[in-house]
GUZATOR-577103 format. One record per residue (C-alpha): residue number from 1; x, y, z. Coordinates in steps of 0.02 Angstrom, whole numbers, plus 50000, padded with zeros to 5 digits. Example, Ala and Ser with C-alpha at 12.3 -4.5 7.8 and 13.67 -1.06 7.14 Angstrom:
BEGIN
<site><i>1</i><x>50615</x><y>49775</y><z>50390</z></site>
<site><i>2</i><x>50684</x><y>49947</y><z>50357</z></site>
This chain:
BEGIN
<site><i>1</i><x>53785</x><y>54654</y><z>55521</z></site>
<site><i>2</i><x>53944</x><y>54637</y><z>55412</z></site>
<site><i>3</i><x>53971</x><y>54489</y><z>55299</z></site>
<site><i>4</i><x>54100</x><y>54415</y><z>55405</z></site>
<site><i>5</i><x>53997</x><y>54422</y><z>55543</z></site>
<site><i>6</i><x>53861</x><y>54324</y><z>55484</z></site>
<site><i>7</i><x>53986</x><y>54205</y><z>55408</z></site>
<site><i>8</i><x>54067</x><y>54188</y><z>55584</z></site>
<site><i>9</i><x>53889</x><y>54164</y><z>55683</z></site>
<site><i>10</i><x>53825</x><y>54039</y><z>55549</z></site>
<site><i>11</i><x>54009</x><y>53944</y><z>55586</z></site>
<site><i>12</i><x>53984</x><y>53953</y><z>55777</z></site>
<site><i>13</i><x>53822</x><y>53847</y><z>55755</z></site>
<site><i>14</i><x>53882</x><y>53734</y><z>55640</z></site>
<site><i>15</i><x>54013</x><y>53692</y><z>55754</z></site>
<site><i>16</i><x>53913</x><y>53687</y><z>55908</z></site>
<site><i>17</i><x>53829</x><y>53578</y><z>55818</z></site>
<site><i>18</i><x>53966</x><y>53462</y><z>55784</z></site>
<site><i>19</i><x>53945</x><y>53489</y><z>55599</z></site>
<site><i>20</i><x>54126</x><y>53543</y><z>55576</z></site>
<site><i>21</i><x>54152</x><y>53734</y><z>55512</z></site>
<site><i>22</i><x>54177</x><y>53707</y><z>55307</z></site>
<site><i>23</i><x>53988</x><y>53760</y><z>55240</z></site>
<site><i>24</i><x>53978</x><y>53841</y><z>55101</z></site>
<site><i>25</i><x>54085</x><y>53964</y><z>55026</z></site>
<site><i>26</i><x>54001</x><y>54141</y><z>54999</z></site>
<site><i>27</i><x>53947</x><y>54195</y><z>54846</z></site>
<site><i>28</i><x>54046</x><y>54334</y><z>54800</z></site>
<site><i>29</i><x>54177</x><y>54334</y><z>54689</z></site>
<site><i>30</i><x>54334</x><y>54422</y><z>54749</z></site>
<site><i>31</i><x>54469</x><y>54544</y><z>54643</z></site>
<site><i>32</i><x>54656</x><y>54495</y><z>54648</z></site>
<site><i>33</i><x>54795</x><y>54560</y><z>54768</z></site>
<site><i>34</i><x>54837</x><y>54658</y><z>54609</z></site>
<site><i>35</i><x>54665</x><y>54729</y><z>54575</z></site>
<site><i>36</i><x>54653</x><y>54768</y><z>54750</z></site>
<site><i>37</i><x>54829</x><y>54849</y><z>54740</z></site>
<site><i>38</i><x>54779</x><y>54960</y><z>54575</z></site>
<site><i>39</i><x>54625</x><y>55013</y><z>54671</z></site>
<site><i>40</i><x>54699</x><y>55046</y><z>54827</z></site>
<site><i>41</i><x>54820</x><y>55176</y><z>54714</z></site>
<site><i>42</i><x>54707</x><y>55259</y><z>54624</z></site>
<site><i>43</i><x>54625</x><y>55295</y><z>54786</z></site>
<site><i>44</i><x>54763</x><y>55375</y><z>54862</z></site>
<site><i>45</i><x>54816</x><y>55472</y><z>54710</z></site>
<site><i>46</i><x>54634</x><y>55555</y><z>54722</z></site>
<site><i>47</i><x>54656</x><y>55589</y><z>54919</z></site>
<site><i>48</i><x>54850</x><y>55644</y><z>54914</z></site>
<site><i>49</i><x>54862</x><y>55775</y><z>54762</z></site>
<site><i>50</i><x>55039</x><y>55765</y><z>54709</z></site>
<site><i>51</i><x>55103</x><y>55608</y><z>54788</z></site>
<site><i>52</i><x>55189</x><y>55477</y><z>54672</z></site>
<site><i>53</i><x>55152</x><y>55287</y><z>54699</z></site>
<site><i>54</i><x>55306</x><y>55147</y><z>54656</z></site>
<site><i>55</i><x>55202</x><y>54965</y><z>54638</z></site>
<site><i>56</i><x>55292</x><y>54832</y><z>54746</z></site>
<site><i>57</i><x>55253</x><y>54670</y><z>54752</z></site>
<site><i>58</i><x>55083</x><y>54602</y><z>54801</z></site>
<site><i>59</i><x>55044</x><y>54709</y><z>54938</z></site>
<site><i>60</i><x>55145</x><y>54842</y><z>54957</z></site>
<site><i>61</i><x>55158</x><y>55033</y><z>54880</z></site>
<site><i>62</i><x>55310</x><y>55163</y><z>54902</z></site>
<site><i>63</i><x>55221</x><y>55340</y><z>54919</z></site>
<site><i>64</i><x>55337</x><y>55499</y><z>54911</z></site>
<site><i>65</i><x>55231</x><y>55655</y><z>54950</z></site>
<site><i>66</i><x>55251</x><y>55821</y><z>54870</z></site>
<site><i>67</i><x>55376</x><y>55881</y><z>55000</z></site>
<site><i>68</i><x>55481</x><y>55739</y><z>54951</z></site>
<site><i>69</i><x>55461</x><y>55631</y><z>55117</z></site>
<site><i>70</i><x>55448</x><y>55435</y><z>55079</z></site>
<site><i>71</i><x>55315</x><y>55330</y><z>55161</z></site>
<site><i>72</i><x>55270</x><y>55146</y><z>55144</z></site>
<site><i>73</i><x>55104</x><y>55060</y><z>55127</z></site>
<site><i>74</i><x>55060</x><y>54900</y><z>55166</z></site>
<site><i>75</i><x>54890</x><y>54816</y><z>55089</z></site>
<site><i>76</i><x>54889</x><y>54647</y><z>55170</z></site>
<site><i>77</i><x>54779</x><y>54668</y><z>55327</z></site>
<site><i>78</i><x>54644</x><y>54795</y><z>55211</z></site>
<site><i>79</i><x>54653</x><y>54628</y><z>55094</z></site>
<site><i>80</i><x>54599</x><y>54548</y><z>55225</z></site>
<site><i>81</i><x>54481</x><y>54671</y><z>55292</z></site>
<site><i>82</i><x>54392</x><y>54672</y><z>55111</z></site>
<site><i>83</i><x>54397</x><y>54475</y><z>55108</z></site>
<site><i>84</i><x>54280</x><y>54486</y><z>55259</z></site>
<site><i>85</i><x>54158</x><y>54625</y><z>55185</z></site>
<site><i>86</i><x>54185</x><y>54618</y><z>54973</z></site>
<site><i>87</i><x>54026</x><y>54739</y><z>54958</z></site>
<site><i>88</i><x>54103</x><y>54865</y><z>55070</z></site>
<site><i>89</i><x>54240</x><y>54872</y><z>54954</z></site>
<site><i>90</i><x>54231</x><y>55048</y><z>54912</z></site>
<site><i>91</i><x>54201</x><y>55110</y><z>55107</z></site>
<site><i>92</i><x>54360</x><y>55028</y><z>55150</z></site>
<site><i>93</i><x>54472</x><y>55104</y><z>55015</z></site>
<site><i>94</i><x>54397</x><y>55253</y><z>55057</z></site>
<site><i>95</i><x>54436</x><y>55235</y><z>55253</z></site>
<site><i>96</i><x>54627</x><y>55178</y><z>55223</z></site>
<site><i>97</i><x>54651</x><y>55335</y><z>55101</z></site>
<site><i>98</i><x>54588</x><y>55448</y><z>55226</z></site>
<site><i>99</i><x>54706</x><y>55353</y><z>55344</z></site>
<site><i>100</i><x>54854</x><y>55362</y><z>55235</z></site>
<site><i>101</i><x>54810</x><y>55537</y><z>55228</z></site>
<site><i>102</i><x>54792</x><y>55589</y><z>55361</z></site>
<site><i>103</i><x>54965</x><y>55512</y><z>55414</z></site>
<site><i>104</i><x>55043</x><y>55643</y><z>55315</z></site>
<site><i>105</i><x>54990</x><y>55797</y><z>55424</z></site>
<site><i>106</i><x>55071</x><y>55874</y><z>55567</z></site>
<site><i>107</i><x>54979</x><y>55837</y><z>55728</z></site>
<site><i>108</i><x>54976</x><y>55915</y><z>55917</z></site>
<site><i>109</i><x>54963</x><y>55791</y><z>56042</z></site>
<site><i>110</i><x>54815</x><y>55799</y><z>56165</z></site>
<site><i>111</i><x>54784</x><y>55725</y><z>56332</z></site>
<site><i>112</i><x>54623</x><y>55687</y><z>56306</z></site>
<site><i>113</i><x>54636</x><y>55597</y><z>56138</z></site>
<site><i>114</i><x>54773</x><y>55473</y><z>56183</z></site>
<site><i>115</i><x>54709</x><y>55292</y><z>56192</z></site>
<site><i>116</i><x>54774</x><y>55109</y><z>56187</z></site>
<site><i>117</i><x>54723</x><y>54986</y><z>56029</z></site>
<site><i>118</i><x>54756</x><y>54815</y><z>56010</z></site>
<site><i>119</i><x>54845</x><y>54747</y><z>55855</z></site>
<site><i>120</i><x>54949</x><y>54601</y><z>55784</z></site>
<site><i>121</i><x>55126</x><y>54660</y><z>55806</z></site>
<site><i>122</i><x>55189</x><y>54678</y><z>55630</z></site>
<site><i>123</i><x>55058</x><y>54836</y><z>55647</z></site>
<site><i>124</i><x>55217</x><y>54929</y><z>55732</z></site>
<site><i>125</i><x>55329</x><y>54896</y><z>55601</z></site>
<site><i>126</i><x>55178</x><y>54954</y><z>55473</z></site>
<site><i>127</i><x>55183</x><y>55132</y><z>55574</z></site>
<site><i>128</i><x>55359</x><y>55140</y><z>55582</z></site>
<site><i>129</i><x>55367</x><y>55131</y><z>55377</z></site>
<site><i>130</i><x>55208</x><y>55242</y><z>55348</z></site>
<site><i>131</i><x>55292</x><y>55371</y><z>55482</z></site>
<site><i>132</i><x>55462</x><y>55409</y><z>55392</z></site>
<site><i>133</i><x>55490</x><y>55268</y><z>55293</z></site>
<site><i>134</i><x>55642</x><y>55187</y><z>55416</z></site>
<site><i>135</i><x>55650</x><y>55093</y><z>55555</z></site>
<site><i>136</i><x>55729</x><y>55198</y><z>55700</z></site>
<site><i>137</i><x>55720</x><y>55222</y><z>55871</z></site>
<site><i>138</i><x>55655</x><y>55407</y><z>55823</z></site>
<site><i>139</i><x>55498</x><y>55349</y><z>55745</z></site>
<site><i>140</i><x>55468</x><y>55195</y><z>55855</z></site>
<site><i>141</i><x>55276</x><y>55193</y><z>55955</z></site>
<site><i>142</i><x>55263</x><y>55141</y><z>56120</z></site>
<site><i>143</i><x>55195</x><y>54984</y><z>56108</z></site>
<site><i>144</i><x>55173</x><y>54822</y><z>56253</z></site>
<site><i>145</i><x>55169</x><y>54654</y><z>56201</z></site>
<site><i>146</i><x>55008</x><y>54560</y><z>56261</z></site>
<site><i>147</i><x>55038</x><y>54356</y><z>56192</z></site>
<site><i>148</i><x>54984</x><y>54304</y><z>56027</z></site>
<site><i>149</i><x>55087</x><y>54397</y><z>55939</z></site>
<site><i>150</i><x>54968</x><y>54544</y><z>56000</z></site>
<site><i>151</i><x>55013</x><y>54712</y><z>56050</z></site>
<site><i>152</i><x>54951</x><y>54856</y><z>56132</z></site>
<site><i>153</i><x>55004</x><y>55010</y><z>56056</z></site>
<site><i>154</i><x>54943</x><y>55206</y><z>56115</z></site>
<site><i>155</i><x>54879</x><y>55313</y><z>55993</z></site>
<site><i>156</i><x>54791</x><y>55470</y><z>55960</z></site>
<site><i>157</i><x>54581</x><y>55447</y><z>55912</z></site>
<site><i>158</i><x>54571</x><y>55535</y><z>55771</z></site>
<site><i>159</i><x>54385</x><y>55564</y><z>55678</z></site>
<site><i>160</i><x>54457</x><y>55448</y><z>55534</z></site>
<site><i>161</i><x>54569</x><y>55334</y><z>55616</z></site>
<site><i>162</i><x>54700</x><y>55330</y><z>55760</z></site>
<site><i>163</i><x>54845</x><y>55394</y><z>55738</z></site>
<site><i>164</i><x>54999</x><y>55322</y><z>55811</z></site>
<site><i>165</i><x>55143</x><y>55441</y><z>55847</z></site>
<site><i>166</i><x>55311</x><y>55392</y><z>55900</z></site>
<site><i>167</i><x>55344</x><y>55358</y><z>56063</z></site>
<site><i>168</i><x>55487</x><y>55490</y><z>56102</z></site>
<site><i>169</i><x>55349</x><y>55616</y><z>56058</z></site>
<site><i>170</i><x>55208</x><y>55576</y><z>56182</z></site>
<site><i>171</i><x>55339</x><y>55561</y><z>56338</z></site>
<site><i>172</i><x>55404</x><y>55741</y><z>56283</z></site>
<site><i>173</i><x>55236</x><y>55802</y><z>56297</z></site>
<site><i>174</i><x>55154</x><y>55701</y><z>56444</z></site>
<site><i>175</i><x>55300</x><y>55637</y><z>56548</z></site>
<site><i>176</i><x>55379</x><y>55466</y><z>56591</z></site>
<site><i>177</i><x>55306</x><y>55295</y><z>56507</z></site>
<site><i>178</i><x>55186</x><y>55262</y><z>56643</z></site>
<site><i>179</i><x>55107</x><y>55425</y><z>56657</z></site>
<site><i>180</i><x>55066</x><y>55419</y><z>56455</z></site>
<site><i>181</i><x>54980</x><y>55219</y><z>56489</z></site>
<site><i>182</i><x>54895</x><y>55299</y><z>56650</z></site>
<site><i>183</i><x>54812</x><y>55426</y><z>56544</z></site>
<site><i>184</i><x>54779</x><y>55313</y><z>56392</z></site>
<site><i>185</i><x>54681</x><y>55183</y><z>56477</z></site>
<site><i>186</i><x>54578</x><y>55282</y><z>56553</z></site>
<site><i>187</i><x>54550</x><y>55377</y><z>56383</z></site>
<site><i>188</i><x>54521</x><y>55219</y><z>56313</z></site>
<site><i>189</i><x>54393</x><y>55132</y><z>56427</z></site>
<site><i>190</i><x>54272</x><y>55325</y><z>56390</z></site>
<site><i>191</i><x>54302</x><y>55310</y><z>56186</z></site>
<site><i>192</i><x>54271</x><y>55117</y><z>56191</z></site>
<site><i>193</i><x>54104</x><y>55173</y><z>56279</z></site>
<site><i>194</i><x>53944</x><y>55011</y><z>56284</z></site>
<site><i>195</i><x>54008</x><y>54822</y><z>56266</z></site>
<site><i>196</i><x>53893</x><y>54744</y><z>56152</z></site>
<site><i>197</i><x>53857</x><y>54544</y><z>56166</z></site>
<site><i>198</i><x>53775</x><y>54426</y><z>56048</z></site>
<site><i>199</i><x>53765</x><y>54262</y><z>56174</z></site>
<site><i>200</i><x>53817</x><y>54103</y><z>56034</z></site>
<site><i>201</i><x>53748</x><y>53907</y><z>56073</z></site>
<site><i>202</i><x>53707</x><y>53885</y><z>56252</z></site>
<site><i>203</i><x>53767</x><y>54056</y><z>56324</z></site>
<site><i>204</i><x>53934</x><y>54036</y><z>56380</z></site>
<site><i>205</i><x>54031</x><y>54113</y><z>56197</z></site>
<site><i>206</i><x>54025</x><y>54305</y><z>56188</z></site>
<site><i>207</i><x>54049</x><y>54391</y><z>56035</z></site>
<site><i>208</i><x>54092</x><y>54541</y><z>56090</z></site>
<site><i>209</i><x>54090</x><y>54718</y><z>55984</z></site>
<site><i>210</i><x>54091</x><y>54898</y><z>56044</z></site>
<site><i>211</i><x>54153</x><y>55055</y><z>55955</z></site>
<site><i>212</i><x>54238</x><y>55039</y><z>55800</z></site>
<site><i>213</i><x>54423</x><y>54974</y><z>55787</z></site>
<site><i>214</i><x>54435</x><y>54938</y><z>56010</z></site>
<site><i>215</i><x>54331</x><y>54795</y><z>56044</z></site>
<site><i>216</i><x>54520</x><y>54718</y><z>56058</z></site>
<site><i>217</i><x>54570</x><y>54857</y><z>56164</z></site>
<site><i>218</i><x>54472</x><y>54736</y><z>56306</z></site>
<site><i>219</i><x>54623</x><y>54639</y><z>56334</z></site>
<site><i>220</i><x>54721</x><y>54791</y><z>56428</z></site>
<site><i>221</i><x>54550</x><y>54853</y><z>56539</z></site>
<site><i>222</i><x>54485</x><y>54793</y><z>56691</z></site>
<site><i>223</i><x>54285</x><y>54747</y><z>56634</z></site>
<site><i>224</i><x>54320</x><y>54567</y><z>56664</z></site>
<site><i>225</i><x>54215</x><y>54559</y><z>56831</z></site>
<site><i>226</i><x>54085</x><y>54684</y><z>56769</z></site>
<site><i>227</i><x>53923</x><y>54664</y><z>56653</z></site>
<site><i>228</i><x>53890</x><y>54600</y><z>56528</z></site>
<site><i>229</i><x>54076</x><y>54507</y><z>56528</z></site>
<site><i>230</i><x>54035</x><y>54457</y><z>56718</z></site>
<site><i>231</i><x>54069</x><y>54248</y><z>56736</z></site>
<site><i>232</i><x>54144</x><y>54107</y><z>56844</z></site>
<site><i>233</i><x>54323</x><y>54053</y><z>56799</z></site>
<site><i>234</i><x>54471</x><y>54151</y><z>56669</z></site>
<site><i>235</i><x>54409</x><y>54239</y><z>56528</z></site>
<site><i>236</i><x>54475</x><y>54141</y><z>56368</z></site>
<site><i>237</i><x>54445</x><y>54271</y><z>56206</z></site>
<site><i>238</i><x>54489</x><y>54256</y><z>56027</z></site>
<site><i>239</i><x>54544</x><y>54425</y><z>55933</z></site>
<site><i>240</i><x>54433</x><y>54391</y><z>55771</z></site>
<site><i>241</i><x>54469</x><y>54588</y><z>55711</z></site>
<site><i>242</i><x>54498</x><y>54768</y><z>55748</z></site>
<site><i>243</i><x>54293</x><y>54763</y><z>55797</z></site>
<site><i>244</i><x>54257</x><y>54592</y><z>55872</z></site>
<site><i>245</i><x>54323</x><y>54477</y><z>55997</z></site>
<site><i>246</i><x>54269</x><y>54312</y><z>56054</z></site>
<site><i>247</i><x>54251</x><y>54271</y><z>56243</z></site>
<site><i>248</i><x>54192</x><y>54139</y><z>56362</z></site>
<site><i>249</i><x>54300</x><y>54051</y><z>56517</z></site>
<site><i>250</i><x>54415</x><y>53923</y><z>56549</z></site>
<site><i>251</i><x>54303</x><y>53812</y><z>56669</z></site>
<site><i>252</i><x>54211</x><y>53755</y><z>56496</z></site>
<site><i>253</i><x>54323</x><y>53642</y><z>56412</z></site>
<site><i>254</i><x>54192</x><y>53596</y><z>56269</z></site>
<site><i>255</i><x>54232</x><y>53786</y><z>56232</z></site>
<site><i>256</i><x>54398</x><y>53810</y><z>56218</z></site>
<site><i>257</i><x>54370</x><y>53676</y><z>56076</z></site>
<site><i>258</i><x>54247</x><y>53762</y><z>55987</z></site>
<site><i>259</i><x>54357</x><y>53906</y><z>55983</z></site>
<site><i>260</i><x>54511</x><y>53828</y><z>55895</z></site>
<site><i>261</i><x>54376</x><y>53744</y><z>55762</z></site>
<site><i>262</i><x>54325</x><y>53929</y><z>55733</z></site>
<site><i>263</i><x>54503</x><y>53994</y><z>55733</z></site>
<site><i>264</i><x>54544</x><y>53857</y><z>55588</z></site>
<site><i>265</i><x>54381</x><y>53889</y><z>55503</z></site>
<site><i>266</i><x>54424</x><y>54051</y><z>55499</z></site>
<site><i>267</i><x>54586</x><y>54036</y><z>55420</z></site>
<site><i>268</i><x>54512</x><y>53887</y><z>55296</z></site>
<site><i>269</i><x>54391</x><y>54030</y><z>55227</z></site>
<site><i>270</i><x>54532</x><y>54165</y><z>55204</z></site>
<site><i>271</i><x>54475</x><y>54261</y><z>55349</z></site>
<site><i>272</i><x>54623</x><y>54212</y><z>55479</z></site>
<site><i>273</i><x>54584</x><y>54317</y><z>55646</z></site>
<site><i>274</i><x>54710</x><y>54448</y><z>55710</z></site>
<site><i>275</i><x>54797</x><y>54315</y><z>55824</z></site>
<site><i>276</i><x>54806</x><y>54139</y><z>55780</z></site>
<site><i>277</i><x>54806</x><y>54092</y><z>55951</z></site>
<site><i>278</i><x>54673</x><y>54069</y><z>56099</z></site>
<site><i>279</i><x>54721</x><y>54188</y><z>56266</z></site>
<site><i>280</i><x>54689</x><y>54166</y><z>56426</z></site>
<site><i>281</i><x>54699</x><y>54286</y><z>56561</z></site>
<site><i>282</i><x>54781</x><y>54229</y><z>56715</z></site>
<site><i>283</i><x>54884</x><y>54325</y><z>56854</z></site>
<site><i>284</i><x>54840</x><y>54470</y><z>56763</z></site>
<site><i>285</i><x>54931</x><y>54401</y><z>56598</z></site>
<site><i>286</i><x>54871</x><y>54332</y><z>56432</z></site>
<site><i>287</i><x>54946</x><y>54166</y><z>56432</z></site>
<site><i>288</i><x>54934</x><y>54059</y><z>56239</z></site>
<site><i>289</i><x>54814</x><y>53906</y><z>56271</z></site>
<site><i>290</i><x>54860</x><y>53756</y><z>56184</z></site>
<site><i>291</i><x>54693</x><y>53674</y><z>56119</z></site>
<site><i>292</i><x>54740</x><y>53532</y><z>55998</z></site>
């Protein structure tokens, strides 16, 4: 199990326990947004032959490829993502560079790849600058806005990553809007494949994983009612990451609790989780649910 994963169990039953969610800090000491920056670089000067990298800022790298097309990078959710894991520090600039790579190619859209993922919403305006390096209506995904600053956004599954292509491209090749979502969640509900649940205190918290970067992609199916999600009452998650959610229901107060003293442990140990609120579904909606 990942670092933050542990971190985030061990914080679950201190809390449960009423023993507030500080602990103690992990031992592992952790590069600068600058070191992670030069590393991040070098790694995609080794995986794009050619390009040329401007620094800017903190978090943030101007790439112009070979052909002389411009694309942005930004470093501060893989910042994050190495915060949670420091040992897998080389896997994840490893996984972004093959991203950022791959981003680069020409690809044909297929029906069968086409799937819905779940991220904060300044993800779209990430894509839009690592697509052509403007925001324009040309280069624009086709996203729908969930609550919590979430989106859900369609995509193609690629064997490194998803790729997100704009949105005028998949209508020209599928059809109209709601043909393309049609397809996508049902796409999505094969490649997101077995829910896996750890049960956390006395049963009624979830955390909930299944294949790698659509656990979120829960929010926009229909396994509410179904095992091993099956319960009485709303289902109340928070998004900790690309690969984990949190669930349990609104007809346990006590919980709802718990889950904004995770949410602000979370952010007190750098590790903030992809929406920094608690949703609930209701009417078929995620609604924000105002804890304090």
């Amino acid at each position: 199990m990942l670092r933050w994963a542990v971190r985030l169990l061990a914080m679950v039953a201190m809390v449960a326990a009423m023993a507030g969610v500080a602990g103690e800090t992990l031992a592992q000491e952790l590069i600068s947004r600058l070191d992670f920056r030069e590393a991040y670089a070098t790694r995609l000067e080794k995986a794009i032959p050619g390009v040329k990298i401007v620094r800017k800022g903190e978090a943030e790298l101007e790439l112009t490829l070979p052909d002389g097309r411009t694309m942005t990078a930004f470093l501060d959710n893989a910042y994050m993502d190495y915060r949670k894991d420091p040992d897998g520090l080389d896997q994840l600039l490893e996984r972004h560079a093959r991203s950022v790579a791959s981003a680069t190619l020409e690809r044909p859209l297929e029906a069968s790849r086409i799937v819905v993922i779940v991220r904060h919403e300044a993800f779209v305006s990430s894509q839009m600058d690592l697509t052509q390096g403007a925001k324009t209506e040309e280069v624009k995904p086709l996203y729908r806005r969930l609550g919590g600053g979430l989106v859900a956004i369609v995509g193609q599954d690629e064997p490194e990553s998803v790729f997100v292509p704009p949105r005028q491209d998949l209508i020209d090749r599928f059809g109209d809007e709601d043909k393309v979502w049609a397809m996508a969640l049902a796409n999505t509900s094969k490649v997101l494949g077995e829910v896996n649940v750890e049960r956390l205190g006395d049963g009624t918290i979830l955390l909930v994983t299944a294949a790698p970067s659509y656990a979120p992609s829960l929010l926009v199916l229909d396994r509410w009612n179904a095992e091993p999600l099956v319960d009485e009452g709303n289902p109340v998650v928070v998004v900790v990451d690309r690969d984990a959610i949190i669930v349990t229901r609104d007809r346990n107060p006590d919980n709802l609790l718990l889950l904004g003293r995770i949410m602000r442990g979370l952010r007190d140990d750098g590790t903030p989780a992809l929406s920094d609120e608690i949703l609930v579904l209701k009417g078929g909606e995620w609604i924000e649910v105002d804890v304090d």
